[in-house]
C-alpha positions as CSV (number, residue, x, y, z in Angstrom):
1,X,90.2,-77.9,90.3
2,X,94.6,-77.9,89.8
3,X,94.3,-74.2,90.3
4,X,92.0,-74.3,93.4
5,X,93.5,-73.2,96.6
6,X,92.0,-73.5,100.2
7,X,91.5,-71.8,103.3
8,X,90.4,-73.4,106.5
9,X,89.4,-77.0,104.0
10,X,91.7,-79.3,102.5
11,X,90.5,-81.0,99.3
12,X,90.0,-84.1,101.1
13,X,86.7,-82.5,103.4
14,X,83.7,-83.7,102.1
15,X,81.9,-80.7,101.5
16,X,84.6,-79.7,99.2
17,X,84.3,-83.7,97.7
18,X,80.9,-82.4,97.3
19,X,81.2,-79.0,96.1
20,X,83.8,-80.5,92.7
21,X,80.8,-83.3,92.4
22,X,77.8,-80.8,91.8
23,X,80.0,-78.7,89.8
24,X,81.0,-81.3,87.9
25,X,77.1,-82.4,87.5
26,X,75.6,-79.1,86.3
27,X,75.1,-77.8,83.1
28,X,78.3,-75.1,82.1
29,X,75.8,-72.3,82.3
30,X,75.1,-73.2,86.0
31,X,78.9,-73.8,86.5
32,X,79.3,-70.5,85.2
33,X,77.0,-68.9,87.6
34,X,78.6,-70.4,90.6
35,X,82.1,-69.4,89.3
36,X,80.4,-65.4,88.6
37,X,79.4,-65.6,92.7
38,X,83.2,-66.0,93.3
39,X,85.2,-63.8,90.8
40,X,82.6,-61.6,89.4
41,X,82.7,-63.7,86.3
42,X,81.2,-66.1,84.3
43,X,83.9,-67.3,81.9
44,X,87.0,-68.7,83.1
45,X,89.9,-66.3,82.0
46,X,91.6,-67.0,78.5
47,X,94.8,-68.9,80.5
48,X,92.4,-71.5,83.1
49,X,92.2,-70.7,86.3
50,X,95.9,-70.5,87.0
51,X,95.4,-67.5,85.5
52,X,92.9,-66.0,87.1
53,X,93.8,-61.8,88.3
54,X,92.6,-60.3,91.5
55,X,90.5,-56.6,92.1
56,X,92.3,-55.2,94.3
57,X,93.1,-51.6,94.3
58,X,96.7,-52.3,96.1
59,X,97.6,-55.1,94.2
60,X,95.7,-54.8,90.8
61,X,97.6,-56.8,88.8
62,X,98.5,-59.7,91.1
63,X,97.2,-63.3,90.3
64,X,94.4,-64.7,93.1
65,X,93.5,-67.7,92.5
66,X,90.0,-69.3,92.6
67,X,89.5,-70.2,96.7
68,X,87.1,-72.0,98.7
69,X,87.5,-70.4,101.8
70,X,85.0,-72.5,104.9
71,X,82.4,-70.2,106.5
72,X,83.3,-69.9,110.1
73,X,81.1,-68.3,112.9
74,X,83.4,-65.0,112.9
75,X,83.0,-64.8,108.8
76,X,79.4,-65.1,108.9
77,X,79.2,-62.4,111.5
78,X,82.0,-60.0,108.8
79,X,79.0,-61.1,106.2
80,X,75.8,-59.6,106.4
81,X,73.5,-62.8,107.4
82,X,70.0,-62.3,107.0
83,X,68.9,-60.0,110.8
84,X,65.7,-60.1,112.2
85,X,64.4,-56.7,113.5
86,X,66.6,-57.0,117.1
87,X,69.6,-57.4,114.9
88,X,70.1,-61.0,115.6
89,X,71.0,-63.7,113.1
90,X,68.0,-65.4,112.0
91,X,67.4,-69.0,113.6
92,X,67.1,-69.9,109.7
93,X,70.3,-68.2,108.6
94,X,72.1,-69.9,111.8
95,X,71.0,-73.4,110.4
96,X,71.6,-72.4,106.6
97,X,73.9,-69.8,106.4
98,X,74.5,-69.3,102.5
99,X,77.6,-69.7,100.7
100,X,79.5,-66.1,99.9
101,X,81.7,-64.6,97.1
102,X,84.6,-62.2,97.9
103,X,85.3,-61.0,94.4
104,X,88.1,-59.2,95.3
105,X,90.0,-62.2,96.1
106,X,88.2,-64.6,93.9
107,X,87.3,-66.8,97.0
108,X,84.1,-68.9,97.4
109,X,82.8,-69.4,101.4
110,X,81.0,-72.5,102.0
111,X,79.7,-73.5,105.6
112,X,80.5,-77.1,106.3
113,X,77.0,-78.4,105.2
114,X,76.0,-82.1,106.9
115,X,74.9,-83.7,103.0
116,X,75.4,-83.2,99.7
117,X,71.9,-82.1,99.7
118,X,72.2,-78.8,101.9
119,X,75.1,-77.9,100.1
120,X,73.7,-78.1,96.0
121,X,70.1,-76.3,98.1
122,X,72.9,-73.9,99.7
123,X,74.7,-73.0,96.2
124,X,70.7,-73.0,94.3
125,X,70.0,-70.2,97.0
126,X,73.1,-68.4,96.3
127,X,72.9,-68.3,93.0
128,X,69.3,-66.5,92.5
């Protein structure tokens, strides 16, 4: 959580309150699997988080810290939602849009979920 960075949340949002509350209630393995959606990954690297290295083919070497980046409508639209036949976001996938990894960048997106609740079903989704 020191290492975390943010785009479009500051730590003091609830839904990232939240997100640093489940994590911090689930078994390591299941931490592990929500930290593999993000960096491609399941072990933290050998020097914490600070540490962490991003994939980029410009910039191979440079460090990219863990992020948790909010969802926005123009992100979800960049990230292939769930389309019905017509093309159209889902009325399911408007409601629930899923959180999203960018492994390049080692960044996490999370929509701004209304409870605790949508969020931990949100991640549980994510992570099968």
């Amino acid at each position: 959580r020191r290492s975390a960075e943010y785009r479009r949340f500051t730590p003091q949002e609830q839904v990232v309150k939240w997100f640093w509350q489940l994590l911090e209630s689930w078994a390591p393995s299941k931490r592990g699997e929500v930290l593999q959606l993000a960096t491609g990954t399941a072990a933290p690297p050998k020097g914490g988080f600070a540490a962490l290295m991003g994939h980029s083919i410009t910039q191979p070497d440079a460090r990219c810290p863990f992020t948790l980046c909010k969802l926005t409508a123009s992100d979800r639209a960049r990230y292939n939602l769930k389309l019905s036949q017509q093309g159209r976001a889902t009325d399911e996938a408007r409601r629930y849009p899923l959180p999203r990894g960018f492994l390049a960048l080692n960044r996490l997106y999370l929509p701004e979920y209304k409870s605790k609740q949508e969020l931990a079903k949100g991640l549980e989704e994510a992570l099968e």
